[in-house]
N, C-alpha and C positions, 0 to 999 in steps of 0.2 A: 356407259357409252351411249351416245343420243343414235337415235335409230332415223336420222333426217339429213338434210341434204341439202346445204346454203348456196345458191349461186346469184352473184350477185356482177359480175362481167362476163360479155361477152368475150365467144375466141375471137383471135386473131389470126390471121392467115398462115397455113399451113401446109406442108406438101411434103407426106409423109407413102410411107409402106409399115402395111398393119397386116397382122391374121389374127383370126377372133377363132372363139372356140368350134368344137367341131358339131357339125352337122344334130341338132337333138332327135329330128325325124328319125332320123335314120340309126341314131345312137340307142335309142327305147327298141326299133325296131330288131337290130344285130343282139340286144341283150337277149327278146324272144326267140328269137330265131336261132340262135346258138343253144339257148334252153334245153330243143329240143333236138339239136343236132346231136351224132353218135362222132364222140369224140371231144377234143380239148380247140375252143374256140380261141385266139389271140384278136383285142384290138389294142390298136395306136391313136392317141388324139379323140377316147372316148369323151364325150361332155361331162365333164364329173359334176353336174348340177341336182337339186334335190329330185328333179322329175327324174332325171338319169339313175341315182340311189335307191329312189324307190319301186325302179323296174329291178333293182340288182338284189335287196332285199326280199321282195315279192318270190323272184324265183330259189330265193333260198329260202324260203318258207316250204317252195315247194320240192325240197329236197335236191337241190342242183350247188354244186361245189360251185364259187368263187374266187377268185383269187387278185387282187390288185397290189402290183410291185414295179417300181420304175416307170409308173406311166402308161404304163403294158395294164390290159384287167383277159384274163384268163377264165372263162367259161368251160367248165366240163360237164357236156350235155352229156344225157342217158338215152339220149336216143326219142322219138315222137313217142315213147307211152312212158316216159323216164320219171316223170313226175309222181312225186309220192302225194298221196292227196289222206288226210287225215281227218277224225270228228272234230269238230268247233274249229277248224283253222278260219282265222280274220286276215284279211289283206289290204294293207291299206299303200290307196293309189294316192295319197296327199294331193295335190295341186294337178295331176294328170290328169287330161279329158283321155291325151293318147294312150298312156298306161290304160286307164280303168275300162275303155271300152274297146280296146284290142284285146287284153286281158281276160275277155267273156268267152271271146270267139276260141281261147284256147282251155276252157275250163264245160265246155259241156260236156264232155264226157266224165264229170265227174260222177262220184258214188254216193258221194259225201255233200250238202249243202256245204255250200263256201261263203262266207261273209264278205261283201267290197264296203270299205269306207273311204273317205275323202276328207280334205278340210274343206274349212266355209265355202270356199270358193264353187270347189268341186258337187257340193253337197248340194249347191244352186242350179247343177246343169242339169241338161234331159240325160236321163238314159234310158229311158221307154223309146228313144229312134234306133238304141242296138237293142235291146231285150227284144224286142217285135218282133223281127227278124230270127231272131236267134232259137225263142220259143219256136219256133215251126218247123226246123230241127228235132227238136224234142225233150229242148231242155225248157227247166221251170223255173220263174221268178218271181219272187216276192219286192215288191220297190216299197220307199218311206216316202208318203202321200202322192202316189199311183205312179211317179217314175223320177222320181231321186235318191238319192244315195242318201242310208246305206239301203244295201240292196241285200239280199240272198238268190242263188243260184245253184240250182241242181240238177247235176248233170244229166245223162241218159245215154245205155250203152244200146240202145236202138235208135240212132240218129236218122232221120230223113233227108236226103237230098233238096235243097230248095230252090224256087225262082223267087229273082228280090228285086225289084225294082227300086234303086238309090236315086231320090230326085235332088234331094238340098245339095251336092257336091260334097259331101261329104266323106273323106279320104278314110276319119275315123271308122263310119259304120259300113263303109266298103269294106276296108282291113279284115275289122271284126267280122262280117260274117265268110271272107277269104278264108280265115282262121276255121272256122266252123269246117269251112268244106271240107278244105284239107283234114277235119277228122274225122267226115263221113264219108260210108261206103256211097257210089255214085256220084251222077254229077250235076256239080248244083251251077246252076245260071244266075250273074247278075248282069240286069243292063243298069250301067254308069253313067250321071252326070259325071261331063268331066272333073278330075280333080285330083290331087296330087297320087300320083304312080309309084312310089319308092317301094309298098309291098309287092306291086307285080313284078319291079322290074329287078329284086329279089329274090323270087319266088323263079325267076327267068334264070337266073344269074345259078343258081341253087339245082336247076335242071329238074323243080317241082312239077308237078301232074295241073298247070296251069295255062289257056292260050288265053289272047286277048285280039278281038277283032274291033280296032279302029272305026269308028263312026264318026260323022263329021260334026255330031251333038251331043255323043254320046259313045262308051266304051260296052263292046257285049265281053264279058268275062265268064269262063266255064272253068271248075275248079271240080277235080279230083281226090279222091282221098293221098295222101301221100306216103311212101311207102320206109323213105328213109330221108333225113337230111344231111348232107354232107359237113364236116365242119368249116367253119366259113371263118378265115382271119381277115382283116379289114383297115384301112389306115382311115378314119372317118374322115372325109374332108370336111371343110369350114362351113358355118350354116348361113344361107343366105339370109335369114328372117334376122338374125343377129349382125350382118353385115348392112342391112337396110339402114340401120341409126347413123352407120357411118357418112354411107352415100348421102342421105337427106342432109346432115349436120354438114356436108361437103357443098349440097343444094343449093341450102342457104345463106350459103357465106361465100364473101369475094375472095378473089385471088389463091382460093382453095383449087389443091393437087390432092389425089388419092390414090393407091395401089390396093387393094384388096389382096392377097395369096389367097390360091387354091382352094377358091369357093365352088360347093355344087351349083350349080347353074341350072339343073331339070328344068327344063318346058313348063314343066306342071308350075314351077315355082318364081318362077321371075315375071308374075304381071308387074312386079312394083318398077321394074326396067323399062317396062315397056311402057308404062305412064309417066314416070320420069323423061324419057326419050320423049315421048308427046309433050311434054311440058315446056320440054329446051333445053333438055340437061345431055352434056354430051358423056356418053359410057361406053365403051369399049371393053371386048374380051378378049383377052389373049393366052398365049400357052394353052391354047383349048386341048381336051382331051376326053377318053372314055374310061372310067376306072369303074370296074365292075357295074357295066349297066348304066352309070352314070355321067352324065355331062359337068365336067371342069373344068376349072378358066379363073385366071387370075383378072380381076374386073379393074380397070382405070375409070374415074371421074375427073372431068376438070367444072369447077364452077361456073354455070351462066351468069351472062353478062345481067338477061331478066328471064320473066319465068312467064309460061303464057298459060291461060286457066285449058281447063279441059271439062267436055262433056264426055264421063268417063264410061265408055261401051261397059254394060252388066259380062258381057261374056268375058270380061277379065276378072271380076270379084275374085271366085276360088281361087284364082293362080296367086291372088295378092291379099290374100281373107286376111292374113295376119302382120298387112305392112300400112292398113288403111289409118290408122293413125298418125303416122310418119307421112302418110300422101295428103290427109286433111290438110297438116303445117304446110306446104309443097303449096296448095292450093290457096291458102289464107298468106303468102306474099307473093303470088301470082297476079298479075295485071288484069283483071276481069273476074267472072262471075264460074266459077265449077259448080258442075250436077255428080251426083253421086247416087244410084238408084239401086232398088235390089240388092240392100243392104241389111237386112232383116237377123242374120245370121250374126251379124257382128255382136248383135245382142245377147248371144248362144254363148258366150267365150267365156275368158274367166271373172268379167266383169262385163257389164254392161257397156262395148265399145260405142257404140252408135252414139251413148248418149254423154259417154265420158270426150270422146270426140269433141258434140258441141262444147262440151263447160269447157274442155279448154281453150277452145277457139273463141268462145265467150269471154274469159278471163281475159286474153291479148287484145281485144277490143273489137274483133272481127263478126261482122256481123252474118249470121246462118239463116237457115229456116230448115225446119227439118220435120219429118210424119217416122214412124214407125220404122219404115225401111230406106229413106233418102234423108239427104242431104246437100244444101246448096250454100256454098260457101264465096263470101263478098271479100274476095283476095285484094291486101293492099301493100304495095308492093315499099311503103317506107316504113314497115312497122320499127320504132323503137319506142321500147318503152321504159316509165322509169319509175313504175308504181309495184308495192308489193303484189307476190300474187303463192298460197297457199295450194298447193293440193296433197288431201290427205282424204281418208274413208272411201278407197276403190278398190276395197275387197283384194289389197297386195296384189293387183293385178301387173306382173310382170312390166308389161308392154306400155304401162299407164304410166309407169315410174320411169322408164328411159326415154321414152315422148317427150314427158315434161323435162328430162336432162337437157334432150337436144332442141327444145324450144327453148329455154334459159339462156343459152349458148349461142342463141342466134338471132333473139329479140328482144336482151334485154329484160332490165327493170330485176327486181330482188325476189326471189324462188325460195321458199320453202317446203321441200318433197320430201313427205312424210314416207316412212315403208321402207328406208331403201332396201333393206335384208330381201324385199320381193324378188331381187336381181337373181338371188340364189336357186330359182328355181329352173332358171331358164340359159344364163350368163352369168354368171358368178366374176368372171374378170371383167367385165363392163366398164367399170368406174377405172380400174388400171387401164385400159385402154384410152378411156377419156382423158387422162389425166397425160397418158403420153405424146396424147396432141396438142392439148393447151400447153408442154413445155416445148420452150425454145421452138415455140411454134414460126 
């Protein structure tokens, strides 16, 4: 069976109701968090994708019962010291920045060094931005060429309290060293660029030994050791990074309707709405609600008529770090000229976004200029095309492989997308969902 992906017409206008799979932030997050809850964890609408498996394997390495039946996946945590930790145990976080560096923050109290691996992907991020942190604590690391994976970690049952200052926005190395605090005696301080909130607003939800004091640049976080966690059952709602392909591929096409179901909505996580709305895209939420901590809302789009460029304010990047793909295309059939600055971090992911960005904005004929962290993109607003266009060797980068879907789908010309198995990391139903709009669209 060929591992690639022919698109050779565009959709046709469509006006549908969809729900996509559930939430993965927060899907990796409930596996940990139940890990160490005292009691039998229930969720509903978990992401069964391979990042989702390989937080569910990991903690059955480390001695925690699982159970998946009907849908239902079944956690029975041993309580915050429940984890059995063993000589030579290896843990491998595959394709996870969020697994492997959340993962840290709840392994330094080990006794035993621990082994993290990764594939290719993984194996190219930082993780000397959580070990830093984390050593100062009192736990110890060994990284493979001063801070990649794999790594070793070992723990320390004389933990320190710490002050961390988080500048890149970084939700992952917040998490992880949240994790840390919570297993040190005293209280450790982080001040926060902003950026996605799903562990504190958890940790809130959980009635954990956590405040947060709101800054207007910045989050002050103090974190206590924790003494128990309750068991937490969970119906995950929908994930908005996985609903983004939809909106855009609604974007850029006429006479498109869209209903979304019961997507999280968090603050922290909808810059891509708010750059949309700047651009002329009309979105709507409705059925708004709170479900444990969380903002949901079933999202409507109707397609614009045209799309107008944007100088996209930096203090949105975090909220939309993992939609900037999906907003390039946005901006490359937009009437004018988009800036995109303080973009540095895009490069941090599981491939090099920034610069997969341009090539495909290069490939559709659109003309960029770009340095290290921007990007300026020469939007034309009658792109069709009808010339081959290949992409393959981006490191199975998820978010690289459903882009170039919904750029096939919206401009034309013959696509050959290498990788598609990437989908499985992230959205595994993608292409069935595709496939139920392009019919009797």
């Amino acid at each position: 069976m060929t591992n690639k992906i022919i698109i050779k017409n565009k959709i046709t206008k469509f006006k549908k109701k969809i729900e996509v799979s559930g939430d993965k932030s927060l899907s990796i997050r409930w596996v940990l968090f139940s890990s160490l809850a005292s009691g039998v964890s229930k969720a509903k609408n978990l992401l069964m994708s391979e990042d989702v498996l390989a937080a569910i394997e990991i903690i059955k390495k480390l001695g925690i019962k699982v159970k998946i039946r009907n849908k239902i996946c079944e956690i029975y945590g041993k309580g915050i010291n429940g984890y059995v930790f063993r000589k030579n145990l290896k843990l491998n976080a595959k394709n996870s920045g969020t697994l492997g560096r959340l993962l840290l923050g709840l392994l330094i109290d080990s006794p035993y060094p621990i082994k993290i691996i990764g594939d290719k992907s993984l194996s190219q991020r930082d993780f000397k931005r959580v070990s830093d942190p984390l050593s100062n604590f009192g736990a110890n690391f060994k990284l493979s060429k001063k801070k990649y994976l794999p790594l070793t970690i070992m723990g320390s049952k004389k933990l320190n309290p710490i002050n961390y200052f988080e500048k890149k926005g970084s939700a992952q190395c917040k998490s992880a060293v949240i994790f840390g605090g919570l297993k040190t005696n005293g209280t450790t301080t982080i001040k926060a660029k902003k950026s996605r909130n799903h562990t504190e607003l958890l940790c809130k939800y959980l009635n954990l030994p956590l405040t947060v004091i709101n800054k207007k640049k910045y989050d002050l976080i103090k974190v206590n050791k924790m003494k128990k966690i309750n068991r937490l059952n969970y119906n995950i709602p929908s994930d908005i990074s996985s609903s983004a392909f939809f909106l855009v591929l609604t974007a850029l096409n006429s006479n498109c309707e869209l209903l979304i179901k019961n997507v999280n909505v968090n603050p922290s996580r909808i810059g891509v709405i708010t750059i949309l709305k700047k651009m002329g895209v009309k979105i709507q939420f409705k059925n708004q609600k709170i479900y444990k901590g969380e903002k949901i809302a079933d999202i409507k789009i109707v397609s614009p008529k045209f799309l107008k460029p944007i100088n996209c304010p930096p203090s949105l990047n975090t909220e939309a770090i993992d939609e900037f793909l999906l907003i390039f295309l946005v901006a490359a059939k937009a009437n004018g000229i988009s800036y995109f600055k303080d973009l540095a971090e895009l490069n941090h992911k599981e491939s090099p976004r920034l610069k997969w960005g341009e090539k495909i904005l290069n490939k559709i004929g659109i003309k960029t200029i770009t340095t290290d962290n921007s990007i300026k993109i020469f939007g034309n607003p009658n792109i069709n095309l009808k010339n081959k266009i290949i992409i393959k060797n981006y490191l199975k980068d998820h978010r690289v492989f459903m882009t170039s879907i919904i750029a096939a789908l919206s401009f034309g010309g013959e696509w050959s997308i290498h990788d598609k198995d990437s989908i499985n990391t992230s959205f595994p139903n993608f292409l069935k969902i595709i496939n139920n709009l392009r019919k009797n669209a």
